[in-house]
C-alpha positions in Angstrom: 0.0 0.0 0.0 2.9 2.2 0.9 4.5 1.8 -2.8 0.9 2.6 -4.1 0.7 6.0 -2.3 4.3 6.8 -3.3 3.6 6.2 -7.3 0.4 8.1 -7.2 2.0 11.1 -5.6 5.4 10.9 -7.8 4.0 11.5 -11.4 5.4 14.8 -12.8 8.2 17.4 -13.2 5.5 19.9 -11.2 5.6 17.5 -7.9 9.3 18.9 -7.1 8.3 22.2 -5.8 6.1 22.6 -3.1 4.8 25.5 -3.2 4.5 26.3 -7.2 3.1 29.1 -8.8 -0.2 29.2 -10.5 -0.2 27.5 -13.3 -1.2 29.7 -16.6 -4.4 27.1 -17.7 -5.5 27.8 -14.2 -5.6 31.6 -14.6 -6.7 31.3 -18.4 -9.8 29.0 -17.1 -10.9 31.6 -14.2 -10.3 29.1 -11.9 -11.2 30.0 -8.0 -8.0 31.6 -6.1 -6.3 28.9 -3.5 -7.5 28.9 0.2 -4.5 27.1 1.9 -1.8 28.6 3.7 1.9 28.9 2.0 3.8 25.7 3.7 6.4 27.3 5.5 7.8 26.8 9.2 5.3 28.5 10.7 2.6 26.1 8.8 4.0 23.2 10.2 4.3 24.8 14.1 0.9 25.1 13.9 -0.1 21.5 12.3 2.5 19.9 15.3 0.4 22.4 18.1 -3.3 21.6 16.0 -2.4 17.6 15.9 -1.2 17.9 19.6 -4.6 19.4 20.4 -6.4 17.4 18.8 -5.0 14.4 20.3 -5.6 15.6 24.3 -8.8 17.1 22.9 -10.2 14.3 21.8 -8.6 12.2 24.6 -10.5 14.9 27.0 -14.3 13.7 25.4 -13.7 10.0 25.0 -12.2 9.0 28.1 -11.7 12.3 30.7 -15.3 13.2 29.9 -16.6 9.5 29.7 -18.5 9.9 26.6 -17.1 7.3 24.5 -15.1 6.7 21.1 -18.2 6.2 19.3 -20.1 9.0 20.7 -17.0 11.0 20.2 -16.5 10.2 16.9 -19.7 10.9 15.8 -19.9 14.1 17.5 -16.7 15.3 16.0 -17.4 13.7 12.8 -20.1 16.4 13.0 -18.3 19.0 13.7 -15.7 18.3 10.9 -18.3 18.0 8.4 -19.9 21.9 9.3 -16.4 23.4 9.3 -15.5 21.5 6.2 -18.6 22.7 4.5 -18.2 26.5 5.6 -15.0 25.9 4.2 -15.6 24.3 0.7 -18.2 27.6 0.6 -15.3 30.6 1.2 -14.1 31.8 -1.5 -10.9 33.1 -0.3 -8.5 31.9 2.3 -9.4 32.5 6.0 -6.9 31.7 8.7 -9.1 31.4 11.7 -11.3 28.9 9.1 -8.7 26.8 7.6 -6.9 26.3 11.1 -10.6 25.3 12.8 -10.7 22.8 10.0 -7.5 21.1 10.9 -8.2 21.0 14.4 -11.5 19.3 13.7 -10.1 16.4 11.5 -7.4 16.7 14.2 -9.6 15.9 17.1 -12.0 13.4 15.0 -9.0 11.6 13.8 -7.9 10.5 17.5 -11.8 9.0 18.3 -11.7 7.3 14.8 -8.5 5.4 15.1 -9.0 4.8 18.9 -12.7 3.5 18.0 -11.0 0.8 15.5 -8.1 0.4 17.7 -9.6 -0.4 20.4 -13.8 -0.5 20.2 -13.6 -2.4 16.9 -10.3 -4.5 18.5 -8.4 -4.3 15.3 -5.1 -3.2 17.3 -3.1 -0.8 16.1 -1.0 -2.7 13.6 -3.9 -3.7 11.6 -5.6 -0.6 12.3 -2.8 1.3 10.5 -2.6 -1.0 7.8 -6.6 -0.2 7.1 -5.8 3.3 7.0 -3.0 3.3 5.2 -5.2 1.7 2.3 -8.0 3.9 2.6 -5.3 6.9 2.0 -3.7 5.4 -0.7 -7.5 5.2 -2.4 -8.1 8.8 -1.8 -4.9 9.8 -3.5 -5.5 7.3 -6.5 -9.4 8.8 -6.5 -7.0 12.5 -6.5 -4.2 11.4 -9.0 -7.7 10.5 -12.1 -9.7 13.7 -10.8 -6.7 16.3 -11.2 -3.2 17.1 -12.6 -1.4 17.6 -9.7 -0.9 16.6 -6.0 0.2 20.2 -5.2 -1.2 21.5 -2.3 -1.0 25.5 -4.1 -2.9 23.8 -7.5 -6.4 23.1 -5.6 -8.3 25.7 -7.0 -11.4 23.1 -8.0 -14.2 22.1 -5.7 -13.7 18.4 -6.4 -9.9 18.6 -5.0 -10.5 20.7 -2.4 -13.2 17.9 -1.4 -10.3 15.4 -2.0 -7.6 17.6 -0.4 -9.8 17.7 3.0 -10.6 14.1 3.0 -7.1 13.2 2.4 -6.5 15.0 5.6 -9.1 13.9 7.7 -7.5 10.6 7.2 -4.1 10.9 7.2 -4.7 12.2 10.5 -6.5 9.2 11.7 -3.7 7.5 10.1 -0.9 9.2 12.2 -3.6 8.6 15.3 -2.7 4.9 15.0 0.3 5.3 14.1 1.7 7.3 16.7 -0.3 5.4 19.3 1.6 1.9 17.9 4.8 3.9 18.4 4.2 4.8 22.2 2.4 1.7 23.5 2.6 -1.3 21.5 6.6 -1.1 19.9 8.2 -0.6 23.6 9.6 3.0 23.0 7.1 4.9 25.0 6.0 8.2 24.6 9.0 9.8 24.7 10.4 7.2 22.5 7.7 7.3 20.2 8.4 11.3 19.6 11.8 10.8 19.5 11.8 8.5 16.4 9.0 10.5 14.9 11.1 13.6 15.6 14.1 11.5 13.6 11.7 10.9 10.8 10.8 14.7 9.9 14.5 15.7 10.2 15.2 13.2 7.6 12.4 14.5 5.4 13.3 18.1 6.2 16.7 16.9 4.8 15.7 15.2 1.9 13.3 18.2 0.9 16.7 20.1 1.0 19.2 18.0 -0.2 17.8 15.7 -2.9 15.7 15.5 -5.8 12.6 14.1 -4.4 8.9 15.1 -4.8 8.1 17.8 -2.6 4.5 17.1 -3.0 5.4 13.0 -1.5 7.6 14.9 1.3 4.9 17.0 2.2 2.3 14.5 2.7 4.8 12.0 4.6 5.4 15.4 6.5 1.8 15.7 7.3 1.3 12.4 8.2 3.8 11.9 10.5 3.3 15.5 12.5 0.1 13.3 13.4 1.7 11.0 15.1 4.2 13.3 16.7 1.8 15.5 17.7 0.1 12.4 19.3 2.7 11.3 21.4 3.8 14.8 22.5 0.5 14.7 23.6 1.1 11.6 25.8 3.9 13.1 27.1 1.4 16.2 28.1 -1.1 14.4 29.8 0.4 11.4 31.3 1.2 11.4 34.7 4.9 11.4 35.7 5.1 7.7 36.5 4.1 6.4 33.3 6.5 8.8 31.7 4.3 11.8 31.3 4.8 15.7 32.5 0.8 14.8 34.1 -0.5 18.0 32.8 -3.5 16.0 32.6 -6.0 16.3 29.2 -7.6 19.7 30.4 -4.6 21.4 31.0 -3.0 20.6 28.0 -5.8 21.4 26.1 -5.5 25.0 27.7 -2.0 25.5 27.1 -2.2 24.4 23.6 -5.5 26.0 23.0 -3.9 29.5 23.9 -0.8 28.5 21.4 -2.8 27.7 19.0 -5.3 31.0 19.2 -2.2 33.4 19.3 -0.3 32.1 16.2 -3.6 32.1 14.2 -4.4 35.4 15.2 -1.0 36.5 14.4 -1.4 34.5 10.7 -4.7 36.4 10.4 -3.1 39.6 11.2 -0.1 38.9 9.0 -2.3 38.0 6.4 -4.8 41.1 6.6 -3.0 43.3 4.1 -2.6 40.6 1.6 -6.1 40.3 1.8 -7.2 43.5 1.6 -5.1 43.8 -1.9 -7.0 41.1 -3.1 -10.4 42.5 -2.2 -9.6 45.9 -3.9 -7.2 45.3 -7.3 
């Protein structure tokens, strides 16, 4: 499955930049202007601090909160599909939007993968596996609907569709994935982070130093700040004797909730004039 996803995503000359410039057939078709962020540092802070979020959000409704991973899924399964659809209806790019988006898939990815991890009893091996196929669908779905895997060429409602699904699960994905890492492989949850950590140096070097797809490196990128941000939450919440700082699920929440709220209103701020140019040509 993991060759399939790599194939689909490495398919043109285009894929090696990251963040390309419009293309001229979009401009010359009046196609819609992009609504996602440029991927710089600051984009990925804020996925790591979202995905962390998400994680001890999510942990705080299923478990702190007793309500469940089913319940908790379907509640936040909710919620993702009325920020996604606000979303798919701007028609420009909105920081406080796009960020509330990520949070939700974020926070609904945790009570997915822990509903098949462990309501369903599928484990997290085979749970990964399942989710790992299901994401290499999407992008096969994505690599017949469009002409690129950029993240700067969805300009189309049916890729923006794709783009959002594609991230609801590869955050479910990195759910499982980092949860494997931290309880089942041995390394715990400092472990787990550490070898995550290794992994997104190595693709930070790669994206640098070699010719490979920006657009595969992006997506392994996001991915894996799922999982990172997963076990950083452990780390958060878990008490001391298990390894943990024991910030506990709602005071992690906080913290990262008031991270999170101060870079997107310094994005939004940041990004005020740019919009304002836009609005009046």
């Amino acid at each position: 499955m993991t060759v399939i996803l790599a194939r689909t995503m490495l398919r043109s000359p285009e894929d090696l930049v990251m963040n390309e410039a419009e293309p001229p057939a979009a401009r010359s078709q009046g196609l819609r202007a992009s609504k996602v962020p440029e991927v710089i540092l600051l984009f990925w802070i804020m996925k790591i601090a979202a995905t962390t979020l998400g994680e001890t959000a999510g942990d705080l409704l299923s478990m702190t909160l007793n309500v469940g991973y089913a319940v908790s899924s379907m509640i936040l399964i909710g919620l993702f599909l009325l920020t996604v659809v606000v979303q798919l209806r701007a028609k420009k790019y909105h920081p406080i939007l796009y960020w509330t988006v990520i949070l939700s898939t974020s926070t609904a990815g945790t009570t997915m993968s822990d509903y098949m991890d462990r309501s369903l009893g599928l484990g997290y091996a085979k749970g990964t596996l399942i989710l790992v196929g299901i994401l290499a669908a999407i992008f096969l779905v994505w690599r017949f609907s469009a002409n690129s895997f950029s993240v700067q060429s969805i300009r189309t409602f049916k890729v923006e569709l794709l783009y959002w699904t594609a991230i609801l699960f590869s955050n479910t994905l990195g759910t499982a994935l980092g949860d494997f890492l931290a309880d089942s492989s041995g390394l715990g949850f400092a472990g787990g982070a550490a070898v995550i950590g290794g992994l997104l140096a190595a693709i930070v070097l790669a994206a640098y130093f070699t010719q490979a797809s920006k657009t595969l490196l992006f997506w392994m990128a996001f991915v894996l700040t799922r999982p990172f941000g997963a076990t950083m939450g452990d780390v958060l919440t878990k008490p001391q004797e298990r390894g943990g700082l024991g910030f506990g699920t709602v005071g992690s929440s906080a913290i990262l909730g008031a991270i999170l709220v101060i870079l997107v209103v310094y994005t939004t701020l940041k990004n005020a004039p740019t919009a304002a140019a836009a609005d009046h040509p």
